[in-house]
C-alpha positions as CSV (number, residue, x, y, z in Angstrom):
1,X,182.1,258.1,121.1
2,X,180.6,257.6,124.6
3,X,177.3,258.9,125.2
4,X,176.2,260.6,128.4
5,X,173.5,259.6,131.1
6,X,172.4,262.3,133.3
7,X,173.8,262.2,136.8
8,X,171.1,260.5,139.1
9,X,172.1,262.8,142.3
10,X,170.9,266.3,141.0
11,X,171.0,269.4,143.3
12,X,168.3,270.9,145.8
13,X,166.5,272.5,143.3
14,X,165.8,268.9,141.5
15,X,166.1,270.8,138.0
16,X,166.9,268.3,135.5
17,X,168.2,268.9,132.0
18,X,169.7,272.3,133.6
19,X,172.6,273.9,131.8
20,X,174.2,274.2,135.3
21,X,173.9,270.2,136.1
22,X,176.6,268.0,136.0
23,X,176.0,265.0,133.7
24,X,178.1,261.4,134.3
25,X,179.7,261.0,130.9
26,X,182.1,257.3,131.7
27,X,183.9,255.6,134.4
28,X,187.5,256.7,135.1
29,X,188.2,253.7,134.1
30,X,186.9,253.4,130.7
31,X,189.9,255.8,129.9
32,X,193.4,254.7,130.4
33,X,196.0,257.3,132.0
34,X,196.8,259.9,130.3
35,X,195.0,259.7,127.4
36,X,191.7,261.0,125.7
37,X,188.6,260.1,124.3
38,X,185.6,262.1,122.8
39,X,182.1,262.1,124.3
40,X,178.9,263.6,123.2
41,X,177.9,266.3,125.6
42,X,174.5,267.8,125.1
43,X,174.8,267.6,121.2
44,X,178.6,268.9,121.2
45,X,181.7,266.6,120.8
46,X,184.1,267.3,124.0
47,X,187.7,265.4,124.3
48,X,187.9,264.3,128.1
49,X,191.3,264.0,128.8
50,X,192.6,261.3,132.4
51,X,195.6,262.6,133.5
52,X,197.5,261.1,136.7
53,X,201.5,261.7,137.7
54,X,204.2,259.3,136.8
55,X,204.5,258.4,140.6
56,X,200.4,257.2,140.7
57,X,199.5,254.1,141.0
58,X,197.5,252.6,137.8
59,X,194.3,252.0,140.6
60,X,192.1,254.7,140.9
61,X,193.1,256.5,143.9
62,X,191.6,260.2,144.1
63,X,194.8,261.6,142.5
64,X,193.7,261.4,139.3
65,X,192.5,264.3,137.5
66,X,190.3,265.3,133.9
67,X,190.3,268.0,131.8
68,X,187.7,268.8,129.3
69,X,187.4,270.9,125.7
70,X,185.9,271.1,122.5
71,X,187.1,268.3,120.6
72,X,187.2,270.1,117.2
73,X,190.1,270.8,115.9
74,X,189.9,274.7,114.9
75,X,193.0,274.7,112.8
76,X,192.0,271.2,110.3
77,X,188.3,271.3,111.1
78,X,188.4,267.8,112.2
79,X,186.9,266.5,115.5
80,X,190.4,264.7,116.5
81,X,191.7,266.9,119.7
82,X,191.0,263.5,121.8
83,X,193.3,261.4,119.8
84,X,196.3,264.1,120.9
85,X,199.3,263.7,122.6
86,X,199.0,265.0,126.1
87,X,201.9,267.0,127.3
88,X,203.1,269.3,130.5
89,X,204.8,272.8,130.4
90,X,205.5,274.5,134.1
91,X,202.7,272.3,136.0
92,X,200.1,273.0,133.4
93,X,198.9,270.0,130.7
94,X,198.1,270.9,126.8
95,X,197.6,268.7,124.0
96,X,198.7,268.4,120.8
97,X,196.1,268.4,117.6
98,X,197.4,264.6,115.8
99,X,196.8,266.2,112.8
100,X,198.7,270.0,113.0
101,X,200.4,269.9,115.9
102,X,199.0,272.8,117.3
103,X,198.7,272.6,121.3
104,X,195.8,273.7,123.0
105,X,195.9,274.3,126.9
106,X,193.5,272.1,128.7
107,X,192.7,275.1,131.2
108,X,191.9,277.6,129.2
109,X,191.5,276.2,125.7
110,X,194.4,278.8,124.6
111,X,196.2,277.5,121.5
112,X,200.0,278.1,122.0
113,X,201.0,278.7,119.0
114,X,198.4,281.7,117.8
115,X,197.1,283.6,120.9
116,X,194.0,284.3,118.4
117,X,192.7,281.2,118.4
118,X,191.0,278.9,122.0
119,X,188.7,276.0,121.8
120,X,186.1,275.7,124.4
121,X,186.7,274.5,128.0
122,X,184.6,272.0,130.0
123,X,184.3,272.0,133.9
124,X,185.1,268.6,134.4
125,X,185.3,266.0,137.8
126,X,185.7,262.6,139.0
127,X,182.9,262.0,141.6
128,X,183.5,258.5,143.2
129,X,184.9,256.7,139.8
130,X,182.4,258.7,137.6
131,X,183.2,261.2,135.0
132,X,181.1,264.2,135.1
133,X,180.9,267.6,132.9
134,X,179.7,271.1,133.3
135,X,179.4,273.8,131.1
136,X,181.3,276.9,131.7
């Protein structure tokens, strides 16, 4: 699990430790395309997910793009969603729980198969070639 430093550039009102701050979790490049890991983000576990088009080069290039949730797994209880299988439907990505299968949308945290269930959703960015979460 990677752990987070807090994001040396902090706005105009030089608050630190502020729930609107955004915090530098990795390097794009400690995660491969189109794949997951799990990070500790102010005490939760959140699944950060690198996603970049087939037609992409492998260098970063400003065309890659990450999504963030809540890496639990509502369905087994397990904190495994960054270990799923990324997929697209209609130009949006979800991914699937490794252990259910359940998919989650990586916009909203919907789960497709039971509208009554949603894990949390990160704001999540790549500033230069850093990593960096929000909370909604």
């Amino acid at each position: 699990m990677t752990n987070i430093t807090e994001d040396k550039s902090k706005e105009a009102s030089g608050l630190s430790n502020n729930k609107l701050d955004w915090l530098t979790v990795c390097n794009i490049k400690d995660i491969a395309k189109n794949t997951g890991v799990c990070a500790d983000f102010n005490g939760k576990q959140v699944a950060i997910f690198h996603m970049k088009t087939p037609n992409n080069s492998d260098v970063v290039d400003g065309k890659s793009e990450v999504k963030a949730i809540c890496n639990l797994d509502p369905f087994s209880k397990a904190s495994v969603l960054s270990r799923g299988l990324i997929t697209e439907k209609d130009n949006q990505y979800f991914v699937a729980s490794p252990l259910l299968k359940q998919e989650f949308c990586l916009d909203t945290g919907q789960c497709q198969q039971d509208d009554s269930v949603a894990v949390n959703v990160y704001k999540a960015r790549i500033d230069g070639e850093l990593v960096q979460l929000m909370e909604v």
